[in-house]
N, C-alpha and C positions, 0 to 999 in steps of 0.2 A: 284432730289433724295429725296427732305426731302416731298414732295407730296406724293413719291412712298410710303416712310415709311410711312405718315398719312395712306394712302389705306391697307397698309400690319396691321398695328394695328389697323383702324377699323373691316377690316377681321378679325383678332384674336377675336377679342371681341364678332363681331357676332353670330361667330361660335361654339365660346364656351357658350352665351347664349343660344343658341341654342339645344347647346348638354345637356344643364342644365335643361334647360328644358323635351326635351325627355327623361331623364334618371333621374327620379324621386332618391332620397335617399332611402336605404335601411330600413332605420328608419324611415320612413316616416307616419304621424298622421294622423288618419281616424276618423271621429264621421257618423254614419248610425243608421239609424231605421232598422226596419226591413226588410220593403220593400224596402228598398235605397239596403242594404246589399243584397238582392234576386237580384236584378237587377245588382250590380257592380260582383257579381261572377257567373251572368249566362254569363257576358261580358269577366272575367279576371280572374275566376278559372279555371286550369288547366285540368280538363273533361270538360272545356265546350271546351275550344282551339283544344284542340286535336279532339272534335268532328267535331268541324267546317272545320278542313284539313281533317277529313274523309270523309266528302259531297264534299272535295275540290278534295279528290282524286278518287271520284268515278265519278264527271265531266269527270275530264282526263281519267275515264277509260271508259267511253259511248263515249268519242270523240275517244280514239283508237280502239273500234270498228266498229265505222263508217266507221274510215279511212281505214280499211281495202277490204273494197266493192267501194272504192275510187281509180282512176289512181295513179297506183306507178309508178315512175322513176329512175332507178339504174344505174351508169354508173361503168365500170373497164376499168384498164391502165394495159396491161402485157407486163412485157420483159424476155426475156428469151434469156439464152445464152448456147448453146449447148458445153460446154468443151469437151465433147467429143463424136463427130456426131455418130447417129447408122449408119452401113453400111449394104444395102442388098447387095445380091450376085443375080444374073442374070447369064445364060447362057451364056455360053461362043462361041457359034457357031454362037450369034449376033455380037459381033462382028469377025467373020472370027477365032473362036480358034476350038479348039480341042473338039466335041461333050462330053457333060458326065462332063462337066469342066465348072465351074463357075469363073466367074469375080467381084469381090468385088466392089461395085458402093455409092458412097456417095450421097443422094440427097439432094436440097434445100441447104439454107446459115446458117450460123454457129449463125446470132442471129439475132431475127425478136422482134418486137414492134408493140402493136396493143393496141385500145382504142375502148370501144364497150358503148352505149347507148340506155336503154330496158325499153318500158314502156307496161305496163302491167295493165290490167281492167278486174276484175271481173263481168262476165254477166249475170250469176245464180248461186246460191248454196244457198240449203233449210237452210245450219245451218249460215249462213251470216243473214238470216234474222230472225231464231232464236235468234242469238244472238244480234241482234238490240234491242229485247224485252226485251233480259234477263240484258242488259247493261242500259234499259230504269228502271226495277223493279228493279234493283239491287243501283240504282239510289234514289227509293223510299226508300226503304227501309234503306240507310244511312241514310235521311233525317228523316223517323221515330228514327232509334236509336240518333240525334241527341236529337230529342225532349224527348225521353225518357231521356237521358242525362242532359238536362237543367230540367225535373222533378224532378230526384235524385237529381242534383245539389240544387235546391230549397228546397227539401225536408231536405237535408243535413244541411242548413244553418240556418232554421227555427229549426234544433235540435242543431246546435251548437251555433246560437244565444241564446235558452233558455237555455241550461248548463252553458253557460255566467254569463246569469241574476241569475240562480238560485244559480248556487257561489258565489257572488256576495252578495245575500241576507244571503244566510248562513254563511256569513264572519259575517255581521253585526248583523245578531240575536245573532252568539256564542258571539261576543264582547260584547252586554248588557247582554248577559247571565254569563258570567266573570265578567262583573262589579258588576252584582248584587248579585254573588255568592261571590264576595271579599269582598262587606260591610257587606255581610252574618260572611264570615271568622272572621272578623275583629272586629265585634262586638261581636260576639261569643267569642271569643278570649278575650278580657276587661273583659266580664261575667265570663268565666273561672279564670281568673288571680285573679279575685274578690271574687273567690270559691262558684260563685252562681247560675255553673253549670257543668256538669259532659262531663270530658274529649273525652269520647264514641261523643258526641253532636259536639265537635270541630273536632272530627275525622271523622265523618260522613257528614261533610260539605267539612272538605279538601280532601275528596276521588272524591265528586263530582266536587270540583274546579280543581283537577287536570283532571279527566277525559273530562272535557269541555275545559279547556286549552290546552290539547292536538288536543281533535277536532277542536278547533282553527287555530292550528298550521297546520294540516292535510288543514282543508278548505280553508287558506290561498296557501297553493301550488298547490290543485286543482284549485284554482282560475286561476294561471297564467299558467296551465297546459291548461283549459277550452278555454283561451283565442289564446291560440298558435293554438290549435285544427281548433278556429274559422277563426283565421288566414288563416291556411291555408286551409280550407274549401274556404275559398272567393279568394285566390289565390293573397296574398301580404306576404313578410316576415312575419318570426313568431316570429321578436322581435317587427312588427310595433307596434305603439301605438295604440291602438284601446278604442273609446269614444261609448255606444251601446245607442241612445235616448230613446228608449223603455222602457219603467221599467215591471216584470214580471206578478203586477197585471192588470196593464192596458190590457196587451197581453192573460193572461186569461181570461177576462170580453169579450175582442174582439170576442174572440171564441170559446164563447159559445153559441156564434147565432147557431142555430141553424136550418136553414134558409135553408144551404147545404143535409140536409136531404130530403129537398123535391125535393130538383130538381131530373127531372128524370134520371133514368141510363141506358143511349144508349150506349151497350158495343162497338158499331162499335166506339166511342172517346177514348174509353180505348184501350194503347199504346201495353199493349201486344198482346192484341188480333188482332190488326194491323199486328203487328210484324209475330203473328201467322199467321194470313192469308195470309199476304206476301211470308211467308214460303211456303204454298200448292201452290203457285204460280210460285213460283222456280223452286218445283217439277215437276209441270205441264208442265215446258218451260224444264224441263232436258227429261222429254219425249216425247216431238216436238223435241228435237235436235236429241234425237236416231232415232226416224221416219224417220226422214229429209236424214238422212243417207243414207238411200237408194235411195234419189234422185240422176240425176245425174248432174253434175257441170260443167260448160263451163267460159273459160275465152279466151282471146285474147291478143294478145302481139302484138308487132311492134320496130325493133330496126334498128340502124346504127351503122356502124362503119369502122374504119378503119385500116391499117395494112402497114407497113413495113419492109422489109426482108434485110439485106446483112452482110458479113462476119466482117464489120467493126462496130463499136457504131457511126453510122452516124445520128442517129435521131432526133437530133437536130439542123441540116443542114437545110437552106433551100433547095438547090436543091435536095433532099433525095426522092424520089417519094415513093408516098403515095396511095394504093390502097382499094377502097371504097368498102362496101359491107351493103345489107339491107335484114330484110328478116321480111314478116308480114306473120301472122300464128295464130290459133284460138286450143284450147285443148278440148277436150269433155273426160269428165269420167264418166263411166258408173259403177254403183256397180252392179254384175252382180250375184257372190257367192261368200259365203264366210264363208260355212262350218256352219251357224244356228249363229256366232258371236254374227251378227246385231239382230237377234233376242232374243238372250238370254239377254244382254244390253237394249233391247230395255222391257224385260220383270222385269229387275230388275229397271227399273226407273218407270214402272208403278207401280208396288207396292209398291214403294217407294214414287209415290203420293200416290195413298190409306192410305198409312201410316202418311202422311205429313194431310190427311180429318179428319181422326182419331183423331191426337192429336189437332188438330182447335175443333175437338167438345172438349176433354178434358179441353182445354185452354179455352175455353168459359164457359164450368161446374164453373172448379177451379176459373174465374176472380166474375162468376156471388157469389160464396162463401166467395169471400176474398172481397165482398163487402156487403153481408150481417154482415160480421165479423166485417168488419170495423166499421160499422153503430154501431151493439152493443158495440163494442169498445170505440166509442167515448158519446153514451149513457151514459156508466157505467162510464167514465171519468170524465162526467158532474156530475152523482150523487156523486162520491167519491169525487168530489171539496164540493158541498153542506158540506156534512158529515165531511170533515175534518176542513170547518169553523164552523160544529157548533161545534165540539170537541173539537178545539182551542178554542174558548170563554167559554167553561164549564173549557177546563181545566186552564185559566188563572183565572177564579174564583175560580179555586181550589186551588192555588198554592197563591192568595192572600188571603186569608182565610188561608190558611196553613202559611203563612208569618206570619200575625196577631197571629192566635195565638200560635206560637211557640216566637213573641217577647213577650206574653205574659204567658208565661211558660205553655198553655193549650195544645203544640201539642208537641210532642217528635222530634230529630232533624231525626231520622229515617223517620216517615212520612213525613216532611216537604221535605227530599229526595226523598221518593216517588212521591209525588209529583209534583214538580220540572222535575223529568226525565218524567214522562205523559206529562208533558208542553212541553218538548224538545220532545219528541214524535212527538205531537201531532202539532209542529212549523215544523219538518222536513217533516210530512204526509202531508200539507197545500201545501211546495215550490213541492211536487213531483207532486203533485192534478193537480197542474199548470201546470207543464212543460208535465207531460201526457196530457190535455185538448190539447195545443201547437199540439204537436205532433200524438194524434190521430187525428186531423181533418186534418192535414198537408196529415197523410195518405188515407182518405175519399177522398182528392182534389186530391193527385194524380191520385186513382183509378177512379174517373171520370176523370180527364186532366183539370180541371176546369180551371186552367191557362191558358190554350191555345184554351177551348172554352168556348163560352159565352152561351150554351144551359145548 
């Protein structure tokens, strides 16, 4: 007994190590780069999951096509109990009655049991093997929207990662920017009380301390709003704790290579235009299946079975005799007419590929546009970073110079305000400069697939 218990509380222990392990906490602390973060929610964000059971369920659905051009086997069990038998009536001069005169006659037994088993094989039909093709492209073409899936996915986290970082940094600029505006306050303040400046000068510094203290306040709850976003962009709780290794200038520097520009742009890698021509392909196999139609179709069957008859529920008797019956047999369908149907179906699916050419050239116009677009896109992203660091270094030398000489009674506290909000400008133009560079070339990578090829 006291063995069995050792075994019974080692088991518990295991098992719930075990379970502690698979079932991570819901608070659970993460630190990612960026690329670490790409890769854990192409794994464990919820469009990627769900992509992955949509390749899973289009398996299952090219295998139940198969199986349909495959031997089926169907068996049935009937009983049947006649409560109340039909009677025919028969002439009555068979047995010795009265010409003109019928005899009411009951036949067969009051309840019979039979058990039948049917196997059945399909041995031509044109849209069986349509649809082998259309179960094979339709196959594909999950597999594309997968990947296209995992693109957004990445594309998603590369912009919720920079919202991140750029909260992040905007927490920290308003904070020096509060502190410096408070020893502004404060000493402004001694000056005044000392009457060796004019009230207008203390007011005009605490409108600006209040307006950046508020933004403060504001960026601190974008922050953990930023952070939930990114959360659940990578697919973990949005209270987990999340550590991001990246910092936003290094991730700007990264990419601005510029590098991606050259490579060339073979739209046959680009996901929509796959996607697109997938589509004329569909069309194409929706009118092989009307054609097909009018082939004609042969299949073959073969069954056994058995059956027993009496007025009792004896079927579960052994000596209950039981009588056998088989019957093999082959079906041929011919479509013969049928009023212009098959051709009117067969007319709306062809111009419904025409239609399906049509938008492929469209969707090839539109992809070859929204990658020149891009290109300027991220172009102009690059210059606007340039520009807004050098606006930042002019305007910190404006704002220290304006510092200087308003502690030197040579600048008014109105300029010195002016100033200062150019620098707040020109600090918030810098993290956007950034987080655009991020995210246009996020956009350039997708519209090539650059992730998923190396050309």
């Amino acid at each position: 007994m006291r063995n069995n218990l050792w075994l019974i509380c080692l088991g518990w222990l295991y098992a719930t190590t075990v379970l502690a392990q698979q079932q991570p906490p819901a608070n659970s602390s993460y630190s990612f780069t960026l690329d670490e973060a790409i890769e854990f929610a192409l794994e464990h964000s919820y469009q990627s999951i769900n992509a992955r059971r949509d390749v899973a369920k289009a398996l299952k659905r090219k295998w139940e096509t198969t199986a349909d051009g495959l031997p089926q086997l169907n068996a049935s069990i009937d009983y049947q109990n006649q409560l109340k038998q039909p009677v025919s009536l028969l002439p009555a001069e068979i047995t010795g009655g009265e010409p003109g005169t019928f005899v009411p006659v009951v036949f067969g037994t009051k309840q019979q049991a039979s058990a039948t088993a049917t196997l059945t094989q399909l041995i031509f039909d044109g849209s069986y093997l349509v649809g082998l093709e259309a179960a094979k492209s339709f196959l594909q073409y999950t597999n594309d929207v997968e990947e296209k899936t995992q693109l957004e996915v990445r594309k998603g986290v590369i912009n919720a990662y920079g919202s991140v970082l750029i909260a992040q940094e905007s927490v920290k600029i308003l904070r020096n920017n509060v502190a410096t505006l408070d020893k502004n306050y404060n000493e402004t303040k001694k000056i005044f009380e000392n009457g060796m400046a004019e009230e207008e000068d203390l007011e005009q510094i605490q409108i600006t301390l209040l307006q950046i203290t508020n933004q403060l306040n504001n960026a601190e709850r974008l922050e953990k709003t930023a952070m939930q976003m990114f959360n659940l962009t990578i697919g973990v709780d949005v209270n987990s704790e999340i550590i991001l290794s990246d910092d936003l200038n290094s991730l700007a520097v990264k990419n601005t290579d510029q590098s991606v520009i050259t490579k060339p742009f073979n739209i046959e890698n680009n996901i929509d235009y796959r996607l697109a021509h997938l589509l004329t392909e569909q069309r194409r196999l929706e009118l092989k299946l009307e054609r097909s139609r009018a082939l004609p179709s042969l299949s073959a069957f073969v069954n056994y079975g058995t059956a027993a008859f009496n007025n009792d529920f004896v079927f579960l008797d052994s000596e209950t005799r039981w009588f056998q019956s088989s019957i093999l047999g082959a079906s041929l369908k011919i479509p013969i007419f049928s009023s212009l149907k098959r051709s009117a179906k067969t007319q709306q699916a062809k111009i419904a590929s025409e239609q399906s050419i049509t938008d492929l050239l469209k969707t090839q116009q539109q992809i070859n546009l929204q990658y020149n677009n891009a290109i300027n896109d991220y172009k102009f992203s690059i210059e606007s970073y340039d520009t807004a660091k050098q606006n930042l270094t002019l305007a910190e030398r404006i704002e220290k110079k304006n510092q200087i000489k308003y502690s030197e009674g040579l600048a008014s506290s109105f300029e010195l305000r002016q100033a200062q909000l150019q620098l707040y400008t020109s600090q918030n133009e810098v993290l956007n400069a950034m987080l655009t560079i991020i995210n246009r070339k996020a956009d350039l990578e997708t519209i090539l697939n650059t992730p998923n090829n190396n050309n």
